[in-house]
N, CA and C atoms of all chains as a GROMACS GRO file, in nm:
protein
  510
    1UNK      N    1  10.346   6.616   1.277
    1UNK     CA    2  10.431   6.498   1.265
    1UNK      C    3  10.563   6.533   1.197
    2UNK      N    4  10.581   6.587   1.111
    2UNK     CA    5  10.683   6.682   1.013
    2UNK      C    6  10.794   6.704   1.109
    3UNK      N    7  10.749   6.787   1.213
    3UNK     CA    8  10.826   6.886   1.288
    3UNK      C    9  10.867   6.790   1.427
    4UNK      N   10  10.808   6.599   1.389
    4UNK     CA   11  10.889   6.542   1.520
    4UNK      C   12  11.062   6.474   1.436
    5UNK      N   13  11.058   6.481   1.310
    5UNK     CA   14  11.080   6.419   1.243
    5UNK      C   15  11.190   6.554   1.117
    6UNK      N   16  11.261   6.613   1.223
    6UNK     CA   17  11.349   6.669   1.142
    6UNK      C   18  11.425   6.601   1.001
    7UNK      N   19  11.411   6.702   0.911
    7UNK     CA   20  11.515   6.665   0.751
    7UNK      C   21  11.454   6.510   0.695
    8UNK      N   22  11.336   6.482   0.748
    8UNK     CA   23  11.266   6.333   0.697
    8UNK      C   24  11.149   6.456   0.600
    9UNK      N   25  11.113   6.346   0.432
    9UNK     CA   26  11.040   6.403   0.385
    9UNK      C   27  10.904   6.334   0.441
   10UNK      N   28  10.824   6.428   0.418
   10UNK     CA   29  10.719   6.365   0.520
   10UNK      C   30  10.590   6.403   0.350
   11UNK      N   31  10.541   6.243   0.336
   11UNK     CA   32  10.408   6.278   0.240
   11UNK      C   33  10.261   6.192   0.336
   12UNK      N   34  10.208   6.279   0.327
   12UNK     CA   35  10.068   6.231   0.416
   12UNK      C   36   9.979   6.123   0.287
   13UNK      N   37   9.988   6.012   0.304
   13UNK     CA   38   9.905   5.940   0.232
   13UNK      C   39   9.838   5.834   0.316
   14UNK      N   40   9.666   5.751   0.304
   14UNK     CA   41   9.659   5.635   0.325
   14UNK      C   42   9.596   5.646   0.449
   15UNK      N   43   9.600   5.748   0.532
   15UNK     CA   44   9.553   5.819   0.621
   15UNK      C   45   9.378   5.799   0.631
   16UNK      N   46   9.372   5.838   0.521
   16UNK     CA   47   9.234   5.866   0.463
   16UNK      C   48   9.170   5.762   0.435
   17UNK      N   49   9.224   5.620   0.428
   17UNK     CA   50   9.138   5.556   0.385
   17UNK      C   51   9.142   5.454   0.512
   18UNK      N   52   9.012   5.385   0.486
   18UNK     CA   53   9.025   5.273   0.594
   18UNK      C   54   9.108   5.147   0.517
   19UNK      N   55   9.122   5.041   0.641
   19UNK     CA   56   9.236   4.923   0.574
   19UNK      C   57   9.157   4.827   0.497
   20UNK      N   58   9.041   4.854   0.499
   20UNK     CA   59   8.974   4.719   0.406
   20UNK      C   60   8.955   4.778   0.270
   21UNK      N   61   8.986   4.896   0.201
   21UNK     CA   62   9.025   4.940   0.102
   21UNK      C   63   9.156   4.963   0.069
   22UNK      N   64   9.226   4.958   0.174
   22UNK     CA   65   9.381   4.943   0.146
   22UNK      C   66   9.430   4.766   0.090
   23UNK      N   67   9.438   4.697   0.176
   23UNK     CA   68   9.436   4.575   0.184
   23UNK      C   69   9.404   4.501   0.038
   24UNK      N   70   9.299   4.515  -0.003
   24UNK     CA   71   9.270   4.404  -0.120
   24UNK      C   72   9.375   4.478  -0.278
   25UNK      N   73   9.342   4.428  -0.367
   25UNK     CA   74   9.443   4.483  -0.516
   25UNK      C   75   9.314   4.627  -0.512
   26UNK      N   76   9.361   4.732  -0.516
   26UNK     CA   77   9.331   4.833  -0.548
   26UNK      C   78   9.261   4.891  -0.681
   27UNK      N   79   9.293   4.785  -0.789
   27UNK     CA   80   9.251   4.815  -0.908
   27UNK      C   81   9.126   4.719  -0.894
   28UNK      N   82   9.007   4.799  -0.972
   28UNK     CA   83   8.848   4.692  -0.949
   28UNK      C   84   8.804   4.764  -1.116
   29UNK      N   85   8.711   4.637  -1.136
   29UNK     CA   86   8.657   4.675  -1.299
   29UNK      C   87   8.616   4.832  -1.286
   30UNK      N   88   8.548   4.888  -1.186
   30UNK     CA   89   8.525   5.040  -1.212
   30UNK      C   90   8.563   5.153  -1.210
   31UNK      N   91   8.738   5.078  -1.170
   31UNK     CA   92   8.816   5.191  -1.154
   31UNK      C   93   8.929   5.146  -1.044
   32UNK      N   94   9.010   5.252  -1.019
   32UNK     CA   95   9.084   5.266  -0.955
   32UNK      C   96   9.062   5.303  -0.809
   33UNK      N   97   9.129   5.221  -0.696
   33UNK     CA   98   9.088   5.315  -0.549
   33UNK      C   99   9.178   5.435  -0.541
   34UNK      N  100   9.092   5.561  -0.555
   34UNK     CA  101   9.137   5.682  -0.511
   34UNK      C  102   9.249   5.711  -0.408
   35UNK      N  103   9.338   5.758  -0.409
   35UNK     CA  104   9.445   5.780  -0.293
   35UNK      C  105   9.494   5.884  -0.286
   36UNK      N  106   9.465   5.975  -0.192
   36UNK     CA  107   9.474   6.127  -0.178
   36UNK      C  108   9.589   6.109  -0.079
   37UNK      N  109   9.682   6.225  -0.169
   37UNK     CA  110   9.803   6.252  -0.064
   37UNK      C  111   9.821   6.424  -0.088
   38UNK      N  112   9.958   6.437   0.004
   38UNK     CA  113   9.989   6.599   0.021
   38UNK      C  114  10.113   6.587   0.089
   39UNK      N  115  10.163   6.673   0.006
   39UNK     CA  116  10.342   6.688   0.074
   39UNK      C  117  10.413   6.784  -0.003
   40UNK      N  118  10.481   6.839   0.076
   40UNK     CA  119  10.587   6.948   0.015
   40UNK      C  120  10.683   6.901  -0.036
   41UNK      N  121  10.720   6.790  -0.052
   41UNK     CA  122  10.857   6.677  -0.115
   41UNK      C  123  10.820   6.544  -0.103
   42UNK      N  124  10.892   6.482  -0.250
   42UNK     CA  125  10.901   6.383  -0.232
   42UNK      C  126  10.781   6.282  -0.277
   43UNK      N  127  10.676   6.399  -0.334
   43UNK     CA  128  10.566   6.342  -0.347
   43UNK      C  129  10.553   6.209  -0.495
   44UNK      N  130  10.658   6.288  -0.577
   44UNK     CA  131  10.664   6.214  -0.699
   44UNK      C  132  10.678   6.063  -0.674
   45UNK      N  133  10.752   6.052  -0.587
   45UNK     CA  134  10.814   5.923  -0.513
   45UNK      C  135  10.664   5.825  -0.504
   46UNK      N  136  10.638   5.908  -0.387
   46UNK     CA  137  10.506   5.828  -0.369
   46UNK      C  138  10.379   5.780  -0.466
   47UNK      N  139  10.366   5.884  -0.570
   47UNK     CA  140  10.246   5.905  -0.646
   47UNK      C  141  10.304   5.750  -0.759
   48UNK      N  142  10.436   5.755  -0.809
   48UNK     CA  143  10.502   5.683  -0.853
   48UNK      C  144  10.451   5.502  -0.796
   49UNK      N  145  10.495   5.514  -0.678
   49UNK     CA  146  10.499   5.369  -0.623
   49UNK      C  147  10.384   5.315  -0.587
   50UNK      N  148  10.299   5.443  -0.538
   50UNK     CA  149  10.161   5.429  -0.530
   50UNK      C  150  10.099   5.330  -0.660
   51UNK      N  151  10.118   5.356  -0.786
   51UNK     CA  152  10.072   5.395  -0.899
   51UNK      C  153  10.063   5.249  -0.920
   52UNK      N  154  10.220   5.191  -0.936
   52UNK     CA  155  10.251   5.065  -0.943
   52UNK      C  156  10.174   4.966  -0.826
   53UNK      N  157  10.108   5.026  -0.702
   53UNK     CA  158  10.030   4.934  -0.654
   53UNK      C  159   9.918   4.909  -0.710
   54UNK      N  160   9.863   5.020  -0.835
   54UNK     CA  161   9.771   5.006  -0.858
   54UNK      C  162   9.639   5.112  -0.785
   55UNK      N  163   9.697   5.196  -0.710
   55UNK     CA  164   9.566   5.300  -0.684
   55UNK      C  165   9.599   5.411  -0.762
   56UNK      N  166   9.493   5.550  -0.772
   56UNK     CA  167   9.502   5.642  -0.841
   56UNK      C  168   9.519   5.789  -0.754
   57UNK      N  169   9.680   5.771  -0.737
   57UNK     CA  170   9.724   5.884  -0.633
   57UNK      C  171   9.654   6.011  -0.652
   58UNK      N  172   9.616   6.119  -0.629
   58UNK     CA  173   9.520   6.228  -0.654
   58UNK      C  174   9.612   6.340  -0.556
   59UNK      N  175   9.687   6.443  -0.641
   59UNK     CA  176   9.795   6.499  -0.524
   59UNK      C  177   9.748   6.649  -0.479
   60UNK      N  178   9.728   6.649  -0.346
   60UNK     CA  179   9.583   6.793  -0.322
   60UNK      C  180   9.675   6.862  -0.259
   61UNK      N  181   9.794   6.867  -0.281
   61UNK     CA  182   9.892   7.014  -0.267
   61UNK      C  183   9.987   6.998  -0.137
   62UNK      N  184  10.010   7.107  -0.089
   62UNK     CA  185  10.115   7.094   0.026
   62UNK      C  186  10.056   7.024   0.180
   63UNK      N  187  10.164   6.986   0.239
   63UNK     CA  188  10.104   6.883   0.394
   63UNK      C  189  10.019   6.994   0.461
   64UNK      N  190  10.030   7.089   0.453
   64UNK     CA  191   9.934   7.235   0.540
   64UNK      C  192   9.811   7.217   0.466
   65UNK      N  193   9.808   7.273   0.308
   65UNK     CA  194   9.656   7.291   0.254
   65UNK      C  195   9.598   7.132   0.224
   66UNK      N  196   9.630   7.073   0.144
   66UNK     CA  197   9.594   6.941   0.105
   66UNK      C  198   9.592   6.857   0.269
   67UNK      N  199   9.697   6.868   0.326
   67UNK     CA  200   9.715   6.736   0.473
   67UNK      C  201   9.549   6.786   0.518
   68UNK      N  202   9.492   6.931   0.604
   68UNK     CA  203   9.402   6.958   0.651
   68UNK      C  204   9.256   6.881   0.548
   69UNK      N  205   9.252   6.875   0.392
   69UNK     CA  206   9.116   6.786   0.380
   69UNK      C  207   9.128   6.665   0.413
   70UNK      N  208   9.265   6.538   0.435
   70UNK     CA  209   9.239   6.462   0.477
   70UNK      C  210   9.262   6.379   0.581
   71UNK      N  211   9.258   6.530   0.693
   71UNK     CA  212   9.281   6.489   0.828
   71UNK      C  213   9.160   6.434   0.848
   72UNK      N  214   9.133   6.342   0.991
   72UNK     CA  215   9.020   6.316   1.029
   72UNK      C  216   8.940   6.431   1.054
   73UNK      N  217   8.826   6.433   0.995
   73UNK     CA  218   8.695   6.505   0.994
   73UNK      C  219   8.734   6.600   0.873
   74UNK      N  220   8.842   6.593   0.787
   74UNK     CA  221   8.828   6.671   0.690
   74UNK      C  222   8.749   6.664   0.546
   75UNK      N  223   8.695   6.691   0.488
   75UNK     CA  224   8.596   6.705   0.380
   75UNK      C  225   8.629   6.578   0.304
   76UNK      N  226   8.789   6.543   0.298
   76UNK     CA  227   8.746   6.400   0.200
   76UNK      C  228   8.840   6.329   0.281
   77UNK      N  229   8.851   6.269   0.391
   77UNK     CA  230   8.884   6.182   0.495
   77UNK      C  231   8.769   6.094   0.444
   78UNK      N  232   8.795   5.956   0.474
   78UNK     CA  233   8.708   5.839   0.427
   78UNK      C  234   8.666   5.860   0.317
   79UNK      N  235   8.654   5.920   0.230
   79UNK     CA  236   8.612   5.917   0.134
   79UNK      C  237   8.679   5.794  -0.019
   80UNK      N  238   8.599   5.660   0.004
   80UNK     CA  239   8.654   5.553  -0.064
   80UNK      C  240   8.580   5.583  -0.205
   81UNK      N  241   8.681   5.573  -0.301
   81UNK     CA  242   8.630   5.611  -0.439
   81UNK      C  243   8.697   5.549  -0.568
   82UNK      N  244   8.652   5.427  -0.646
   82UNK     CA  245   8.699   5.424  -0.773
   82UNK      C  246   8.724   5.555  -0.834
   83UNK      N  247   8.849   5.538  -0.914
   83UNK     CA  248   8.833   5.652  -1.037
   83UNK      C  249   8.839   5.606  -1.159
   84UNK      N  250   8.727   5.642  -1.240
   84UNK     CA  251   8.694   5.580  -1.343
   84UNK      C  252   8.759   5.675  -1.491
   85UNK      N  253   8.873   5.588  -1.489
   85UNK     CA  254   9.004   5.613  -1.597
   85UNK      C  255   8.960   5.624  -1.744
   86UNK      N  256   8.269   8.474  -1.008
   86UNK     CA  257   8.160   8.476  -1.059
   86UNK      C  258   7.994   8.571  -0.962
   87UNK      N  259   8.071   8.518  -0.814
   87UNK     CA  260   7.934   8.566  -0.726
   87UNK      C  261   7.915   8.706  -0.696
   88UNK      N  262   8.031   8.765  -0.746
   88UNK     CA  263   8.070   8.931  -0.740
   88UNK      C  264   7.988   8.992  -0.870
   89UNK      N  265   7.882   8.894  -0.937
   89UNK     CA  266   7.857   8.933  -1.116
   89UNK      C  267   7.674   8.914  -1.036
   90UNK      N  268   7.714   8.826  -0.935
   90UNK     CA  269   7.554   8.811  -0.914
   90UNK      C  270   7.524   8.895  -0.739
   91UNK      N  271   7.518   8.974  -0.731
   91UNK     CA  272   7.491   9.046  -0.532
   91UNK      C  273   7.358   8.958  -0.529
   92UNK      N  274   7.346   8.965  -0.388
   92UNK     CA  275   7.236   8.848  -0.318
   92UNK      C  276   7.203   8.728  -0.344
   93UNK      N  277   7.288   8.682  -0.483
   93UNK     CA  278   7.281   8.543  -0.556
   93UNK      C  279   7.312   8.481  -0.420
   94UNK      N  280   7.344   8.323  -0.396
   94UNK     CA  281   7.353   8.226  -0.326
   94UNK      C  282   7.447   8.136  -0.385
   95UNK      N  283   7.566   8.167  -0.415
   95UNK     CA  284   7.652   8.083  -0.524
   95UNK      C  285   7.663   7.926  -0.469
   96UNK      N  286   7.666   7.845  -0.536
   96UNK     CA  287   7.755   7.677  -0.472
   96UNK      C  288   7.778   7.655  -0.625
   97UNK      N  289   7.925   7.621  -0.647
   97UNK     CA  290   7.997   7.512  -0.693
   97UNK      C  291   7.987   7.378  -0.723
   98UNK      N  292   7.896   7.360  -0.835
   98UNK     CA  293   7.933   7.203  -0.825
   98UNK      C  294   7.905   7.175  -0.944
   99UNK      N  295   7.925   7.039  -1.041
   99UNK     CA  296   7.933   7.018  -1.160
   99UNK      C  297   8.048   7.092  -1.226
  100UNK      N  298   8.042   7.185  -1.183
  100UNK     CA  299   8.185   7.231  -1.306
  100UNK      C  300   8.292   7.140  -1.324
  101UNK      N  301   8.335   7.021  -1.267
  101UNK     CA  302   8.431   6.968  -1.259
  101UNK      C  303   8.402   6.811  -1.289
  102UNK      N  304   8.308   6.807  -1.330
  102UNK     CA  305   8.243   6.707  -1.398
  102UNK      C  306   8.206   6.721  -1.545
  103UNK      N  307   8.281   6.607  -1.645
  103UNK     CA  308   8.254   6.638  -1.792
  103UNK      C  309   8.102   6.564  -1.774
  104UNK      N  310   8.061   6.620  -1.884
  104UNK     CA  311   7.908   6.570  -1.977
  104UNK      C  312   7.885   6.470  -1.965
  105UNK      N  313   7.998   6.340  -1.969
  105UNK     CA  314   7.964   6.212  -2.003
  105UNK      C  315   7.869   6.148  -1.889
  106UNK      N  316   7.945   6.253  -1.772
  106UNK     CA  317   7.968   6.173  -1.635
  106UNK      C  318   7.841   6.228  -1.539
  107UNK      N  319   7.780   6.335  -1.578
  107UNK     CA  320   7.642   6.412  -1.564
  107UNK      C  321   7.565   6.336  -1.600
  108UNK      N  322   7.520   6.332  -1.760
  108UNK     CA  323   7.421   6.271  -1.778
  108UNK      C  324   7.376   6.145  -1.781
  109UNK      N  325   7.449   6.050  -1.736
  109UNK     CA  326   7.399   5.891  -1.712
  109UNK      C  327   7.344   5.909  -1.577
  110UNK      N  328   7.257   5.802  -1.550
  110UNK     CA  329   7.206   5.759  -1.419
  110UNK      C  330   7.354   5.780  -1.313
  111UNK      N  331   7.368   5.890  -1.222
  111UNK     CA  332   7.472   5.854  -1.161
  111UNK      C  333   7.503   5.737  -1.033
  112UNK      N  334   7.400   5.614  -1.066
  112UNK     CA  335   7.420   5.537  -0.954
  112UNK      C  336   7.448   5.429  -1.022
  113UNK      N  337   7.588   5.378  -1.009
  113UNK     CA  338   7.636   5.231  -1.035
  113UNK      C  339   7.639   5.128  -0.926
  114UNK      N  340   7.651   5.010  -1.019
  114UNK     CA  341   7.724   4.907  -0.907
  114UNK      C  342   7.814   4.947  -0.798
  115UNK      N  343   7.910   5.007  -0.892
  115UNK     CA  344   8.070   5.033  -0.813
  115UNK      C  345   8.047   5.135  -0.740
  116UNK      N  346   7.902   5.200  -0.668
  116UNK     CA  347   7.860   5.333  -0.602
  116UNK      C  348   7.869   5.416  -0.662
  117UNK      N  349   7.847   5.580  -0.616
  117UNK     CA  350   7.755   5.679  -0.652
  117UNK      C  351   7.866   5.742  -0.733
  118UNK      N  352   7.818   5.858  -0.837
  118UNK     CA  353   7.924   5.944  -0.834
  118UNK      C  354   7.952   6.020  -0.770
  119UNK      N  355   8.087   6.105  -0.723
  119UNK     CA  356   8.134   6.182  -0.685
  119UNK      C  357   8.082   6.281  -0.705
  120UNK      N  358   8.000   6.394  -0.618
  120UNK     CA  359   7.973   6.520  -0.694
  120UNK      C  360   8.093   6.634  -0.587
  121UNK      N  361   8.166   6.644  -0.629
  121UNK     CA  362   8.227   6.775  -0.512
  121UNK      C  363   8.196   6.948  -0.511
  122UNK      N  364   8.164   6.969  -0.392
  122UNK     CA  365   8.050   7.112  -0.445
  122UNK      C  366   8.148   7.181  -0.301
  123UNK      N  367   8.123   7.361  -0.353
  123UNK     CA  368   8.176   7.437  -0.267
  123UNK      C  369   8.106   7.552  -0.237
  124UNK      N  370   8.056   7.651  -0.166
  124UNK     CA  371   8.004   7.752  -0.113
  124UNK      C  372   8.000   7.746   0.002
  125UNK      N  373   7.965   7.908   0.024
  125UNK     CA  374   7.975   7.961   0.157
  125UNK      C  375   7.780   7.956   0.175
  126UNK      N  376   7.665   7.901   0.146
  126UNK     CA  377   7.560   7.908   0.175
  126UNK      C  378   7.464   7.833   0.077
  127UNK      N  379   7.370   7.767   0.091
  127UNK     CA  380   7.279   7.705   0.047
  127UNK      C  381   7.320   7.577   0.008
  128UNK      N  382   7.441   7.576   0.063
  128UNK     CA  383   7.523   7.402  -0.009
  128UNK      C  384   7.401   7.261   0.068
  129UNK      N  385   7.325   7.264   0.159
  129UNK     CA  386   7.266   7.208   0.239
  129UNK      C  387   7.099   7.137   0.125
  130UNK      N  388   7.072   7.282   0.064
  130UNK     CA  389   6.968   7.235  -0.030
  130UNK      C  390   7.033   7.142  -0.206
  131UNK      N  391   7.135   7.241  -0.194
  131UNK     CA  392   7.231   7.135  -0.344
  131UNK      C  393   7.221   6.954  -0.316
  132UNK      N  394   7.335   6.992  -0.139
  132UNK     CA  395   7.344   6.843  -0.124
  132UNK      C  396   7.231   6.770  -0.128
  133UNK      N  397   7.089   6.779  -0.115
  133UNK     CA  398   6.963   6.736  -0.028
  133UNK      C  399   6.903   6.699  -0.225
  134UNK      N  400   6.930   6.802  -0.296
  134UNK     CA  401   6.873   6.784  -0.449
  134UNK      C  402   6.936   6.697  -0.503
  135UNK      N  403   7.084   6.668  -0.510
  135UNK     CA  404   7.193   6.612  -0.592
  135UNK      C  405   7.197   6.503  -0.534
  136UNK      N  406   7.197   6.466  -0.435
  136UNK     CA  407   7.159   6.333  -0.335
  136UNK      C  408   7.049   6.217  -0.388
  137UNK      N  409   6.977   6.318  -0.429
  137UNK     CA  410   6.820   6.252  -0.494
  137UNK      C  411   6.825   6.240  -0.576
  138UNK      N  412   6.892   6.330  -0.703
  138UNK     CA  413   6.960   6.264  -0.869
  138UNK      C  414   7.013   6.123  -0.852
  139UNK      N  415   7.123   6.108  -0.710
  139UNK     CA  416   7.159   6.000  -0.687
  139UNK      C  417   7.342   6.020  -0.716
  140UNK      N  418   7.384   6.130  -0.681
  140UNK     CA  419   7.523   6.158  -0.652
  140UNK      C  420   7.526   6.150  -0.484
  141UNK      N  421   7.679   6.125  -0.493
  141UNK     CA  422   7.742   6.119  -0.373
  141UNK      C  423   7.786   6.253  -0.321
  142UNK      N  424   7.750   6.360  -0.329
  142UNK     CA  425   7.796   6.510  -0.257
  142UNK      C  426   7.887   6.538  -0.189
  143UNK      N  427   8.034   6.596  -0.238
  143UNK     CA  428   8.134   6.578  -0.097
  143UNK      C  429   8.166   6.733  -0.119
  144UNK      N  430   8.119   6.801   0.016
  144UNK     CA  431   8.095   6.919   0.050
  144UNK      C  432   8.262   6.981   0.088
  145UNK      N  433   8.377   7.040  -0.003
  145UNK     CA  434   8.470   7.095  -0.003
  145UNK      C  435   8.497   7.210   0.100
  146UNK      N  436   8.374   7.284   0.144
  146UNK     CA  437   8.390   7.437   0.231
  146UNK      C  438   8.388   7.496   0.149
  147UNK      N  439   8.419   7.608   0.148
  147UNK     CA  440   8.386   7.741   0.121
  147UNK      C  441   8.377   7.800  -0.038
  148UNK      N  442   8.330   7.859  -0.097
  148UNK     CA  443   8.367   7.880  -0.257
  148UNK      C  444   8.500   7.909  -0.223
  149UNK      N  445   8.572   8.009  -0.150
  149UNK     CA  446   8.725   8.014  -0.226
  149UNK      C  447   8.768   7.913  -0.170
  150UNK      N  448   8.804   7.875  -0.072
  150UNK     CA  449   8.904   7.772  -0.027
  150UNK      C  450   8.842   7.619  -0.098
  151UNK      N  451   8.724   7.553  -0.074
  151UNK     CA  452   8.701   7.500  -0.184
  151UNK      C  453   8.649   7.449  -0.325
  152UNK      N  454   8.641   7.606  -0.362
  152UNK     CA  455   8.600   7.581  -0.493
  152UNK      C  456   8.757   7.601  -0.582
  153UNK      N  457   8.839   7.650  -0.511
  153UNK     CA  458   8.971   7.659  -0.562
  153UNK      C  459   9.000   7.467  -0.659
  154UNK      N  460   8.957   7.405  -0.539
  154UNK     CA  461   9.032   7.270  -0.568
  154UNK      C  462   8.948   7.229  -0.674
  155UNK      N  463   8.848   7.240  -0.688
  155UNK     CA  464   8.738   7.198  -0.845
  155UNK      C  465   8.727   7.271  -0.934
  156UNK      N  466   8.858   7.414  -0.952
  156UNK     CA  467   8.889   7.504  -1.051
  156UNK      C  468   8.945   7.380  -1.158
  157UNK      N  469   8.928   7.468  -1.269
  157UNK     CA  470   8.994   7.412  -1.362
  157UNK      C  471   9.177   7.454  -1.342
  158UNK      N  472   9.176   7.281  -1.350
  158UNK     CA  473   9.319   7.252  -1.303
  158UNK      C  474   9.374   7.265  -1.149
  159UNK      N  475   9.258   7.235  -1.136
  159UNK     CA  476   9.232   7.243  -0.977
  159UNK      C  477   9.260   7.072  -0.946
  160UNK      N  478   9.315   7.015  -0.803
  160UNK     CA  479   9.330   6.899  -0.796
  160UNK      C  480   9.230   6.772  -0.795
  161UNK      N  481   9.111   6.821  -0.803
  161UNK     CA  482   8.985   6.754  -0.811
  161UNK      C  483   8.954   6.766  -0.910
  162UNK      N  484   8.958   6.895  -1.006
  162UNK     CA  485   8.914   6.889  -1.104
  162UNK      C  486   8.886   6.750  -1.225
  163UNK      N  487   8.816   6.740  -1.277
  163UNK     CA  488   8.788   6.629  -1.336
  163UNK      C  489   8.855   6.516  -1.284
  164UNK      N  490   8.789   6.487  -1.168
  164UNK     CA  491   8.828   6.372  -1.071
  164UNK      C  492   8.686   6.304  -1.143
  165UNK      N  493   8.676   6.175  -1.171
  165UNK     CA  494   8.543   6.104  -1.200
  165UNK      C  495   8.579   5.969  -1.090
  166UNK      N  496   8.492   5.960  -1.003
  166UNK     CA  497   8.503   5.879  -0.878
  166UNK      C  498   8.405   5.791  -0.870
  167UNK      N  499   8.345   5.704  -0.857
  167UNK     CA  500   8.244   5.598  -0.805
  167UNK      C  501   8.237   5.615  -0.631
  168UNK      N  502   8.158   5.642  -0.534
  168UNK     CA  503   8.161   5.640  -0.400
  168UNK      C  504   8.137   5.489  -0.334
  169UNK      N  505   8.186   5.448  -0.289
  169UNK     CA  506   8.212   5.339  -0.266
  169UNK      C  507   8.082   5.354  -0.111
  170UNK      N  508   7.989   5.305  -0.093
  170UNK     CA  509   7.944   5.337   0.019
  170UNK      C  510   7.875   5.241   0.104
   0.00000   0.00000   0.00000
């Protein structure tokens, strides 16, 4: 996707989760909904605004190493998770 | 570490989990805990044991590629998660 999308910073987030964990307030008494992203730029941005929605951005490295666990079928794709702060 | 043990069967897991978060019943309301485990072999009997403690097992791949991420200071590392399931 990066490479349709010349000089755009590209952060992979949200991907990973389905929308009925996106959708409601993100913050629950047991924690925070987990939100795994990956990007070579720009990530601060996101982890930032993320933050203020209220999930607990979790940043698993560049769109190559981190993007591949949460492509579909990757090790933590779907993986819906309070984080208990 | 698996270079200290020949014919050992290494898997990864708990290291990235503090004490607190081990020894309680790991099954809440808010779902399971997170256990994230990595090896190249026997990860199949971990998951099948740790399952039955009553963790949620999320199988990373390989000791290096992912036991890297549940190194200390690794991006999982002391991730404490509830599995939402």
């Amino acid at each position: 996707m990066a490479s349709l999308l010349p000089g755009a910073r590209v952060v992979k987030a949200f991907n990973a989760l389905y929308g009925q964990f996106i959708a409601p307030d993100p913050r629950h008494e047991a924690g925070r909904q987990v939100l795994f992203l990956a990007g070579d730029d720009a990530k601060n941005t996101v982890k930032v605004l993320t933050s203020e929605f209220g999930f607990a951005p979790v940043d698993l490295g560049t769109l190559r190493e981190g993007g591949r666990l949460i492509q579909l079928g990757g090790p933590l794709s779907a993986l819906h998770a309070f984080k208990q702060d």
